[in-house]
N, C-alpha and C positions, 0 to 999 in steps of 0.2 A: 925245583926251586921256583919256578915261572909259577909251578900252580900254586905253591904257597903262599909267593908276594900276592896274587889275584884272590888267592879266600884272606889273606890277611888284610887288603883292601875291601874287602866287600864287607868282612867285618867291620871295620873301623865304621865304614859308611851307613851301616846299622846302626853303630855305637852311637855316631855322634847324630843320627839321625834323632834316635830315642830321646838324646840329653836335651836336644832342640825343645823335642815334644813334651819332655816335663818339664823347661824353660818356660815356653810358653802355655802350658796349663797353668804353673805357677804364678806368672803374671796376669792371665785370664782370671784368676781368681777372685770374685766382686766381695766386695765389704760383707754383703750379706752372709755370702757363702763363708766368709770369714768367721764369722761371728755369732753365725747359729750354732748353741750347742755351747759356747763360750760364756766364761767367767769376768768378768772387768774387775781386777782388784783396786779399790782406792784404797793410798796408801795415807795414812793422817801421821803428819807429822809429829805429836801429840799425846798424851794419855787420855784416857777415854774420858775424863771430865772436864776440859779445855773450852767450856763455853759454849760462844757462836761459832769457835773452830769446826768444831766437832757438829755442832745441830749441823748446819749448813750443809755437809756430804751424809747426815742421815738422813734427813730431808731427799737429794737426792736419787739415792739409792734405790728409792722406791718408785720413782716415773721414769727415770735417763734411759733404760733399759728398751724402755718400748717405742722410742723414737730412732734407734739406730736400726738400722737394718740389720736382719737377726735376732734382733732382738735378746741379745744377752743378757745373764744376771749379774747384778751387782753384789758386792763384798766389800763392807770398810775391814780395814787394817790398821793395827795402831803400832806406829816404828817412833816409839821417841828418842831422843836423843840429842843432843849440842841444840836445839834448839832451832830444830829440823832437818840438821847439815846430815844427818846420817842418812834420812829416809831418801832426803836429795841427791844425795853419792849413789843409794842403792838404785835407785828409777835411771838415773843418767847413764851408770855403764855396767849393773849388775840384773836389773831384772830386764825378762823378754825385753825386745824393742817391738813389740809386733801387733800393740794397741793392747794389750789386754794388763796393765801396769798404767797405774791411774793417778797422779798425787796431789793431795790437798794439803798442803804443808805453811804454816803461820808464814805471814807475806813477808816478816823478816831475814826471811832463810835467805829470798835475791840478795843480799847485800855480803852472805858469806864468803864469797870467793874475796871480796875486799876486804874485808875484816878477821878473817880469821884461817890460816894456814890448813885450818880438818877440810875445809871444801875442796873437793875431787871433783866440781860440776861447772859448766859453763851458762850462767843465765839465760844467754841468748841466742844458746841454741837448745832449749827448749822449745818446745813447742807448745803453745800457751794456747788453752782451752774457755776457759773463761772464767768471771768473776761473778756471782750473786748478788752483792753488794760494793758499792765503792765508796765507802764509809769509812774517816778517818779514827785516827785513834786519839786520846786525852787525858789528862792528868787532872786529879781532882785531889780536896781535903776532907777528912772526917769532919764536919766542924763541930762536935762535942770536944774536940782532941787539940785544938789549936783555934787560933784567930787569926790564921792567916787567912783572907779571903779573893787576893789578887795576885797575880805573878811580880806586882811589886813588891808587894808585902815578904814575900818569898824572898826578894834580893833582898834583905832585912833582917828577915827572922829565920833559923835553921828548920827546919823542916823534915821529920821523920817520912822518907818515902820506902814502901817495900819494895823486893824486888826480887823475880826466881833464880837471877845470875847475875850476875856484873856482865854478862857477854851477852844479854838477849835484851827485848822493848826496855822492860820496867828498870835493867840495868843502864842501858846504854841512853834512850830518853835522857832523864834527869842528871848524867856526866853531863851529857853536851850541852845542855842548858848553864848547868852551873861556871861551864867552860866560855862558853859562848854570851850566853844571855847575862851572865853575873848575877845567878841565883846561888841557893844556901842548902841546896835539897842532901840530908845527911841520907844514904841509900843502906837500909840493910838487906842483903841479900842472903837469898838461900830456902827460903819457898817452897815448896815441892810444886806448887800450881798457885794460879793467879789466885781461884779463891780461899787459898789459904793465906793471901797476901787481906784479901776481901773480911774474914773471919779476923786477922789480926788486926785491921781498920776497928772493925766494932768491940774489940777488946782493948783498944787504943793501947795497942803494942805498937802502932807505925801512926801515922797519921795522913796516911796517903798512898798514893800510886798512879803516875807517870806511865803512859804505856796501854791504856785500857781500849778498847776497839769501841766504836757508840753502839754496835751491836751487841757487843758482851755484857755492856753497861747495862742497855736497855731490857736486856730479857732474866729468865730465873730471878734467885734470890735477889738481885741487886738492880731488880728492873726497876722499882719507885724509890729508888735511894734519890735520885735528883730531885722529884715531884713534893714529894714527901721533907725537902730540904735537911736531908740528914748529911750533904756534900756539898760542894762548890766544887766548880767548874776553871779551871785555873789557865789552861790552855789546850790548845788544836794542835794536832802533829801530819801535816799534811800537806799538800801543793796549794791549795785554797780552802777557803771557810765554807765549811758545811752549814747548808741553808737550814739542816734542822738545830742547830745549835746558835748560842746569843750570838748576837757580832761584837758582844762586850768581849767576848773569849778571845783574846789574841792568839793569833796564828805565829807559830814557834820563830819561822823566818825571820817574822817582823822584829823580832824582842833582837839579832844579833847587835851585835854591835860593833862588827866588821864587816866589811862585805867577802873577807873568808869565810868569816865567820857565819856568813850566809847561806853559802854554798855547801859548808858541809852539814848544816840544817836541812837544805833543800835534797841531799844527798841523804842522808839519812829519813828523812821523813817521806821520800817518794816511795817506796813500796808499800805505803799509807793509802795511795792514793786509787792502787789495784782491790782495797777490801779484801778479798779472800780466792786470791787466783786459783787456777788450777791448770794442769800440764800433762803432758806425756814426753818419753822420752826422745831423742833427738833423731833414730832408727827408726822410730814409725812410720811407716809408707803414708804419703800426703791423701791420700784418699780417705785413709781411716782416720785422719786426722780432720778429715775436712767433715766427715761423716758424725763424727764427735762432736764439732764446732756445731753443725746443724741441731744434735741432736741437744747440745745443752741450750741453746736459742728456744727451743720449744718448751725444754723440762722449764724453762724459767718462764713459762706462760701458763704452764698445768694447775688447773684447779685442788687438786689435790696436794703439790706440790705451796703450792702459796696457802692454802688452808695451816696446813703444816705448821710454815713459818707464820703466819698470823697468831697462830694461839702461841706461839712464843715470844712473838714481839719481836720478829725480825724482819727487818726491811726488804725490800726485795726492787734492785739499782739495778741493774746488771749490765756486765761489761762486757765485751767482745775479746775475744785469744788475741785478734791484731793490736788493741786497743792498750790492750795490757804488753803485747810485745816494744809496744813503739815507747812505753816509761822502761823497761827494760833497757832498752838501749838505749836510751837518752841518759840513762847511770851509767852505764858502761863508757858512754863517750866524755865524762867529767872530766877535767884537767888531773894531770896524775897527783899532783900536790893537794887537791883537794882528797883527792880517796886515802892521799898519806896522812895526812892531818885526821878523817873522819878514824883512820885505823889507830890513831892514837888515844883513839878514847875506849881501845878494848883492855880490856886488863891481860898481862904478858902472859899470863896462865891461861889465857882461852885460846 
């Protein structure tokens, strides 16, 4: 019995020795060693013709790779869905936590956990990668299609705006205005994608659209629609006025006409303010997170990378993962009356 408990101690003391040394291999582990050899899937919240959603992480995909250590390949993915709430569920507690799940998802997505019961995700513990661009979004008119020309005009005259959902930008924009600012915007929804909202502008099926990014505006088919004055410019949907736009364009906040009425403008329009963030799950080890953060600060200095977006006419702002975290929680911290009011402008079906 004596010599058993003693080989069964000495076992043990093997065992746990072992477990020790692949603990610690495991945490020795460096980013690189990580990553060599590895895939990074970006996940686009999205269908694959989404605009500046979509240019913006293919753009990427081609330099981020050779600034991380290891140097892994990239892969876009496209998870559409509610209007990104799915791809967002799937990154937060379905795919790896271990750097290699990537997601560029429309910046309306942060605001689903308030507005809409399908979010399974917590915004702010994410961990926020960065942004490209910090360019707000706008509402404009056909003007072959109407004569409205100003957001007063609009409290006035009805106003045909398109829209992909009652529950996303193009939907939920032009409610709260109407709600808030005392505009006439009639919203038809049901879209498949923005430029089919774009295509029914120049068929003057709609007469507008509420919701547009100045990035999406500006590039593809609908990059000289402003220049060329085939639109007006009706309003800013944003935390401040973007310096490349009039300053005639009033900024959404200013039009309320409560100071509730404010807040949940200012509550809905801040994920405006991030352009086109990007994240990893909340399980990612801070190393590979921080290795990410480094590596996307470079990708947004690469020649080849800004070539890119030059010939498409996209800006290049870029924001920092802290940068974007800290408008993050500054939603989350809104008075709970304001996020119940903002959730009443979703329709009960979303």
């Amino acid at each position: 019995m004596e010599r058993w408990l003693r080989s069964a101690a000495a076992f043990a003391a093997v065992a746990l020795t072992s477990v020790a040394v692949g603990v610690g291999a495991a945490k020795a582990e460096t980013v690189e060693e990580f990553y060599k050899g590895k895939t990074i899937n970006i996940y686009v919240g999205t269908g694959e013709n989404a605009g500046a959603v979509v240019a913006y992480p293919r753009a990427i995909v081609d330099v981020m790779g050779k600034y991380i250590p290891g140097n892994p390949a990239f892969i876009i993915r496209f998870m559409p869905g509610a209007g990104g709430i799915k791809a967002a569920n799937f990154i937060y507690s379905i795919a790896p936590q271990d750097g290699t799940t990537y997601g560029f998802i429309t910046r309306g997505f942060m605001l689903a956990p308030i507005l809409s019961d399908q979010a399974q995700f917590d915004p702010t513990r994410l961990q926020w990668i960065g942004s490209p661009s910090r360019e707000p979004s706008v509402g404009a008119v056909w003007n072959a299609s109407t004569k409205v020309r100003t957001i007063t005009d609009a409290k006035t005259q009805e106003t045909v705006m398109g829209a992909t959902s009652m529950g996303q930008d193009t939907g939920i924009f032009p409610t709260m205005l109407n709600k808030y600012a005392g505009t006439r915007f009639k919203i038809v929804a049901g879209y498949k994608s923005a430029p089919d909202i774009e295509l029914a502008m120049e068929r003057g099926e709609v007469t507008g659209k509420i919701g547009w990014t100045w990035g999406a505006l500006n590039s593809g088919n609908t990059a000289h629609w402003l220049q060329d004055g085939k639109i007006t410019l009706l309003v800013q949907l944003g935390l401040a006025k973007y310096d490349k736009i009039s300053p005639d364009v009033p900024l959404a906040m200013d039009l309320a006409e409560s100071e509730e009425g404010r807040k949940v403008i200012e509550l809905i329009c801040s994920p405006g303010a991030t352009g086109y963030p990007s994240f990893v799950g909340p399980g990612v080890p801070k190393d590979r997170v921080e290795a990410m953060r480094a590596a996307y600060v470079q990708a947004m200095k690469d020649p080849r990378l800004l070539a890119a977006l030059k010939q498409q006419n996209l800006s290049v702002d870029p924001m920092s993962g802290p940068e974007i975290e800290k408008i993050v929680q500054s939603i989350y911290a809104m008075p709970a009356s304001v996020k119940e009011h903002a959730k009443e402008l979703m329709p009960s079906s979303f």
